[in-house]
TIVO-2410 file (N, C-alpha, C; in nm, 3 decimals):
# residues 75
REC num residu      c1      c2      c3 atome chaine
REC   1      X   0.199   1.322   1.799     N      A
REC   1      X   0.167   1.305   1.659    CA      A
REC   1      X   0.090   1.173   1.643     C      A
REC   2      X  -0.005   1.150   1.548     N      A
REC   2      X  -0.085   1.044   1.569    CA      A
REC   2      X  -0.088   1.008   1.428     C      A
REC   3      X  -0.089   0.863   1.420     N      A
REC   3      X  -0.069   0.805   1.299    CA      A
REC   3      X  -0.126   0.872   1.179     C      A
REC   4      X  -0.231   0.915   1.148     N      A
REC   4      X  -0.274   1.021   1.026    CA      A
REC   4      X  -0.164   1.115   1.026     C      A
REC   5      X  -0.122   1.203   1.131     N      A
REC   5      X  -0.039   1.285   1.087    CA      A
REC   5      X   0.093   1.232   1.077     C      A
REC   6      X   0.129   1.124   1.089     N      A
REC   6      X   0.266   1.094   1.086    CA      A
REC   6      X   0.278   1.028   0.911     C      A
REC   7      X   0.118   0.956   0.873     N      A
REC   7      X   0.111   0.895   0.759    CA      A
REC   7      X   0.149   1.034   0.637     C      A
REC   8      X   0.075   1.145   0.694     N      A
REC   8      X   0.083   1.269   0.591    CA      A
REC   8      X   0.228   1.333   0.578     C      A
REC   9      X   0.308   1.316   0.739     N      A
REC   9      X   0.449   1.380   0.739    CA      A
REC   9      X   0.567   1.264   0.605     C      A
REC  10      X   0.505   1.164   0.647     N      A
REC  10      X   0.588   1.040   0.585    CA      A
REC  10      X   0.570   1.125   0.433     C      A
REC  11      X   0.465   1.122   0.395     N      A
REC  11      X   0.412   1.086   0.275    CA      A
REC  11      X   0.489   1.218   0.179     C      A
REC  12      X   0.495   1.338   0.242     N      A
REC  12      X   0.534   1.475   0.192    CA      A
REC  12      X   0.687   1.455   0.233     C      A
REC  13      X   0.764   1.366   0.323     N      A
REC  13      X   0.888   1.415   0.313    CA      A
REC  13      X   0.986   1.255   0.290     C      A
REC  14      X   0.959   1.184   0.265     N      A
REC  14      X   1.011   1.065   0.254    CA      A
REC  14      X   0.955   0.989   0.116     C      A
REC  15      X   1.009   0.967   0.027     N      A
REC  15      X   1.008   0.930  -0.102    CA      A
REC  15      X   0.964   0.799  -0.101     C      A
REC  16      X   1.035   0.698  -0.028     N      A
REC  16      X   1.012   0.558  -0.029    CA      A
REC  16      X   0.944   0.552   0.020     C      A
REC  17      X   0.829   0.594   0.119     N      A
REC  17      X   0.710   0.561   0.159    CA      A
REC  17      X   0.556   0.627   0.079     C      A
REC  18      X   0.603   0.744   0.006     N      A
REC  18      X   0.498   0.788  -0.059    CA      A
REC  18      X   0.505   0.695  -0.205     C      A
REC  19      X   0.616   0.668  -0.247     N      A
REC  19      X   0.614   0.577  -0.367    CA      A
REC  19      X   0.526   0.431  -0.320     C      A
REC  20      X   0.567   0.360  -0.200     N      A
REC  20      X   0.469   0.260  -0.149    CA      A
REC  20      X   0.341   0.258  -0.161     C      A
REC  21      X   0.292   0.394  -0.060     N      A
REC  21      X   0.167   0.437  -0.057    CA      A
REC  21      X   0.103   0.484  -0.200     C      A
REC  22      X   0.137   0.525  -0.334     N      A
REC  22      X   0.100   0.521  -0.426    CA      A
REC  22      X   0.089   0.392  -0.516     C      A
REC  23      X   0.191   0.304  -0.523     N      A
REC  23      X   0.190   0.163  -0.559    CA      A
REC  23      X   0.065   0.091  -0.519     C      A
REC  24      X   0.039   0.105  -0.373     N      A
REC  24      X  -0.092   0.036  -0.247    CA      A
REC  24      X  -0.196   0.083  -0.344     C      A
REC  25      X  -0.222   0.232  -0.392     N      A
REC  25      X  -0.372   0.263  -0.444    CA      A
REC  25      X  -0.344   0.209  -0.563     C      A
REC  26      X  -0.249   0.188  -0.635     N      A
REC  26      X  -0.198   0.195  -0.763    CA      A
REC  26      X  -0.308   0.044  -0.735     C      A
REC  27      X  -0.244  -0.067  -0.732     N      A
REC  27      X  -0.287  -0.195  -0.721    CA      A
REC  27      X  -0.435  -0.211  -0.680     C      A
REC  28      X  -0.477  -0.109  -0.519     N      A
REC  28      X  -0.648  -0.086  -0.503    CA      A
REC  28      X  -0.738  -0.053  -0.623     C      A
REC  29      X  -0.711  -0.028  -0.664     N      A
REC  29      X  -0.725   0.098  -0.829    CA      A
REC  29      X  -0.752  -0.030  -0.909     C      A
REC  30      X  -0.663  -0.173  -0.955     N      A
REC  30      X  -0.674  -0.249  -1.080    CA      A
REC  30      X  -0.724  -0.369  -0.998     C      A
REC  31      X  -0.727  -0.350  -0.873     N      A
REC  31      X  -0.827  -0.462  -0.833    CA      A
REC  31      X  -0.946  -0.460  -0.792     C      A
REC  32      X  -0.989  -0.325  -0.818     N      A
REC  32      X  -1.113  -0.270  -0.817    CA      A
REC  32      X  -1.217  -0.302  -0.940     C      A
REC  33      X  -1.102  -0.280  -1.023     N      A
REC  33      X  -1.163  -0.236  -1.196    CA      A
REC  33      X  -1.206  -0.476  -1.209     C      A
REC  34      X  -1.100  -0.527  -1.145     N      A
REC  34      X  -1.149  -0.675  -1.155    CA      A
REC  34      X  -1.187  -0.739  -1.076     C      A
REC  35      X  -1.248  -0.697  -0.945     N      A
REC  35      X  -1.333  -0.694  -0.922    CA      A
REC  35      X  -1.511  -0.700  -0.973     C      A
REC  36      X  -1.509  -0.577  -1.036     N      A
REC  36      X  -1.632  -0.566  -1.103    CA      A
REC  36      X  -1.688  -0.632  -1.242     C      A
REC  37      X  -1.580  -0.679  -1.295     N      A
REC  37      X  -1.604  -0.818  -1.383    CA      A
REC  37      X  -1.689  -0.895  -1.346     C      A
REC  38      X  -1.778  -0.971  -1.409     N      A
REC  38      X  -1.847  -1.056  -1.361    CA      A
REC  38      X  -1.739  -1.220  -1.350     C      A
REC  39      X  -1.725  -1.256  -1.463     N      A
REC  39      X  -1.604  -1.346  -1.486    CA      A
REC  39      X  -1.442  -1.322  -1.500     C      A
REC  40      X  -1.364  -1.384  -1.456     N      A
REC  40      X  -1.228  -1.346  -1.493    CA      A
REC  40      X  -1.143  -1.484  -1.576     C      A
REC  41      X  -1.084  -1.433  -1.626     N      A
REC  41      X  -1.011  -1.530  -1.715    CA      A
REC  41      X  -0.886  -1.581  -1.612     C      A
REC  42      X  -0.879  -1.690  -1.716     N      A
REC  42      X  -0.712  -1.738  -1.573    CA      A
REC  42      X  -0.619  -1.623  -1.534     C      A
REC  43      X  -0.593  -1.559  -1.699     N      A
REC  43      X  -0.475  -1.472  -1.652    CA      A
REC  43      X  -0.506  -1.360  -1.558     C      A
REC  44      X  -0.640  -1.314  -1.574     N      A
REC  44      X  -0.684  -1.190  -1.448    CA      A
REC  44      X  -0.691  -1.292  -1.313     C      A
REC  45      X  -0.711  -1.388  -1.313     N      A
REC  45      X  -0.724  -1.448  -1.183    CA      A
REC  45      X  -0.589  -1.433  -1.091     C      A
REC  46      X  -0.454  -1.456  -1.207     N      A
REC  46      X  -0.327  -1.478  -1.149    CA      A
REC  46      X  -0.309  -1.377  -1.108     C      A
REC  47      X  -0.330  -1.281  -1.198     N      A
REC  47      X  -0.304  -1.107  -1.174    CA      A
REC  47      X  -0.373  -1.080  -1.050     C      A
REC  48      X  -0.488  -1.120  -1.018     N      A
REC  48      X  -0.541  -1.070  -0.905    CA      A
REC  48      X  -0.505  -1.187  -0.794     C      A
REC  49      X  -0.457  -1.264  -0.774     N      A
REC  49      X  -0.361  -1.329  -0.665    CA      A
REC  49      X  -0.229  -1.234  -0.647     C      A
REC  50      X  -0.145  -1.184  -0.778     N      A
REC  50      X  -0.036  -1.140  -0.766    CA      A
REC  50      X  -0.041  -1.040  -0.707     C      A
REC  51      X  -0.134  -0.910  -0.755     N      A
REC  51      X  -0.160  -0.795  -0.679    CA      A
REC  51      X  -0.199  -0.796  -0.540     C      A
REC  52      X  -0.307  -0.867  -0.536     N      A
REC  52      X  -0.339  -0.907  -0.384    CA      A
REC  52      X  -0.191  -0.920  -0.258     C      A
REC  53      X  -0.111  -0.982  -0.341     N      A
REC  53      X   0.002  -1.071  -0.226    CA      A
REC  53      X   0.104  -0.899  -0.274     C      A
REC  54      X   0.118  -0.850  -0.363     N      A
REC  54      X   0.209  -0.746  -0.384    CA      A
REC  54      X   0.097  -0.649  -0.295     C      A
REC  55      X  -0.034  -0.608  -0.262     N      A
REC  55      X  -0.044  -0.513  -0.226    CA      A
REC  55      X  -0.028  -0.512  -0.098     C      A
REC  56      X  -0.036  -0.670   0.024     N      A
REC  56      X   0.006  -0.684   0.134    CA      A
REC  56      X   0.075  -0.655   0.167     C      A
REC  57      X   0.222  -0.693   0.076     N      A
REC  57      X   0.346  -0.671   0.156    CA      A
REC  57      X   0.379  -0.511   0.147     C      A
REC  58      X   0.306  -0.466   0.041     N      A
REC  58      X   0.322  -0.291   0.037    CA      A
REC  58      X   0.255  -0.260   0.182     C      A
REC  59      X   0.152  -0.287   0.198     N      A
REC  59      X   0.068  -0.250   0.357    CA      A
REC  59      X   0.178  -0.283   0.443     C      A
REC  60      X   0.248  -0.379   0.450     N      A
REC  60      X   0.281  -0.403   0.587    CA      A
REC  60      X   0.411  -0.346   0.562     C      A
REC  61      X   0.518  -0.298   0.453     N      A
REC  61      X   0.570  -0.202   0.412    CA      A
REC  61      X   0.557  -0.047   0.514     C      A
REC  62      X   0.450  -0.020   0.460     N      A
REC  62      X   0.404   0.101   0.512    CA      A
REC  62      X   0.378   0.115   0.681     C      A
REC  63      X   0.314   0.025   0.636     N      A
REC  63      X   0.280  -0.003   0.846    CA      A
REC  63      X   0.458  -0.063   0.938     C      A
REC  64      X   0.522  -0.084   0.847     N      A
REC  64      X   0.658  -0.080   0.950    CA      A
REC  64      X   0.744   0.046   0.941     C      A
REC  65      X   0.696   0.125   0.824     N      A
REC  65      X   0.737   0.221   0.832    CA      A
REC  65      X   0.693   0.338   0.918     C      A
REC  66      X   0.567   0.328   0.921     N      A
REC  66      X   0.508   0.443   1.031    CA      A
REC  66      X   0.610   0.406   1.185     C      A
REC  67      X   0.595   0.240   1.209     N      A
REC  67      X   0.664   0.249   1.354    CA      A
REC  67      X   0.769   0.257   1.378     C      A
REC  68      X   0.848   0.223   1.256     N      A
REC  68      X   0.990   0.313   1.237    CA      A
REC  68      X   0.974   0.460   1.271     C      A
REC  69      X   0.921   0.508   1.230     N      A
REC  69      X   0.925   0.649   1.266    CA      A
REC  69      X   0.845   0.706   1.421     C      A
REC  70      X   0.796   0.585   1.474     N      A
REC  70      X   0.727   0.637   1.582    CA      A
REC  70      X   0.815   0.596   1.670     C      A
REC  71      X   0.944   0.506   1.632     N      A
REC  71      X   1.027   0.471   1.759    CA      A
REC  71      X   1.120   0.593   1.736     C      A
REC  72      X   1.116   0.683   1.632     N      A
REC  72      X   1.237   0.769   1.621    CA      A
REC  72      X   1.203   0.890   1.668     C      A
REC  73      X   1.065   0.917   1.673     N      A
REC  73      X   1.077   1.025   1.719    CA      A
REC  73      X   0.999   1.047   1.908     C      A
REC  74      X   1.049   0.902   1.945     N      A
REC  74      X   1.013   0.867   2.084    CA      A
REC  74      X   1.119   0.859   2.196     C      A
REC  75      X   1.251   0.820   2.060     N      A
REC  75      X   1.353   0.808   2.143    CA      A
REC  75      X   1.418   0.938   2.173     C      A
***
């Protein structure tokens, strides 16, 4: 099984990782939209530090979760 398919098995049968993985775009999604601002005000600035550091730890969330599951179904 190779990480795409293990990302798709996660995603359809495990709740806490598809809720992650939706949160991750959720946040890609509003830092997209400020992004394309030309200027940002302080408070979008904070917001986009906050999301930034919340969408990391969702990634690396996810990415310990895949190898959770790649040690489980190795052993």
């Amino acid at each position: 099984m190779d990480e795409k398919e293990i990302k798709e098995f996660l995603f359809k049968k495990d709740e806490d990782f598809r809720k992650a993985v939706e949160l991750h775009r959720e946040y890609e999604r509003i830092l997209d939209v400020l992004k394309k601002k030309s200027c940002l005000s302080n408070e979008e600035e904070l917001r986009e530090k906050e999301l930034k550091k919340k969408k990391l730890t969702l990634k690396d969330k996810i990415h310990w979760m895949i190898s959770e599951y790649k040690k489980s179904i190795n052993d």
